[in-house]
N, C-alpha and C positions, 0 to 999 in steps of 0.2 A: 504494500500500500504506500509505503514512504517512496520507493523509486517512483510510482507512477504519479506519487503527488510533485516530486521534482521535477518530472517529466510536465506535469500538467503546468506547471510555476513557472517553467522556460518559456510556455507557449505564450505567457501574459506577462507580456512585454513589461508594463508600470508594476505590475503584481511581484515580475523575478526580478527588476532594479530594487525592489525594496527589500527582499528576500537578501538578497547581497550587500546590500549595503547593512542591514540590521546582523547579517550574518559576519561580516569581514571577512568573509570569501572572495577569494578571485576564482576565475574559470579556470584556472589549473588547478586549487584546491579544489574546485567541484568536481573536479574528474577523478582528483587522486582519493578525494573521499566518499564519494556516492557510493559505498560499500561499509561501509563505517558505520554502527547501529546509531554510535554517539550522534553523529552529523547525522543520519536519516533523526533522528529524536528530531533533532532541529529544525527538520522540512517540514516536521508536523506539528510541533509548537508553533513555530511562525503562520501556518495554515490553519490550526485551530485557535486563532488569536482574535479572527472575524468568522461570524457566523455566515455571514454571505459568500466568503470566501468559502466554506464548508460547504454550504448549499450548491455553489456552481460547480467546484470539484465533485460533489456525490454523483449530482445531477450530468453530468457529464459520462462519469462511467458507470451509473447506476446502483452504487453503494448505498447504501443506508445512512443520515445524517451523521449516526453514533460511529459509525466505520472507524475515522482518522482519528478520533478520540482513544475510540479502546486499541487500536496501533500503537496508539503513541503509547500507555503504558506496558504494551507488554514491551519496550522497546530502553533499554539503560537509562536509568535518571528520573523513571517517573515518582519511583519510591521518593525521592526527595520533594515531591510536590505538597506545601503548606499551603493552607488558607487562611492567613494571617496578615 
């Protein structure tokens, strides 16, 4: 789900400048880490941060709105998630 949200993040143009610039990524660290569970966390943090953004990613491959959510925790670092 994280690779195809990156994939989906590339294709929106204003949606992947913000994705890189909030990330500090350059396009060689996207390529040298789009394997990376830490960095996929981060495709899906930054994509579950707007719910519109979740809606047009589901609705696009036909996921469920909960998808990229429950991804992202089974995925390194959710356990650290406070709501404080």
């Amino acid at each position: 789900m994280a690779i195809q949200a990156l994939g989906w993040l590339s294709s929106q143009d204003d949606l992947f400048s913000s994705f890189m610039a909030s990330s500090g990524a350059g396009l060689d660290d996207l390529r040298a880490r789009a394997s990376d569970p830490v960095f996929l966390a981060s495709v899906l943090e930054f994509l579950t941060s707007d719910d519109a953004w979740v809606r047009e990613f589901c609705d696009t491959f036909g996921h469920p709105y909960d998808a990229p959510l429950r991804a992202r925790y089974a995925l390194p670092g959710a356990e650290m998630v406070h709501w404080t």
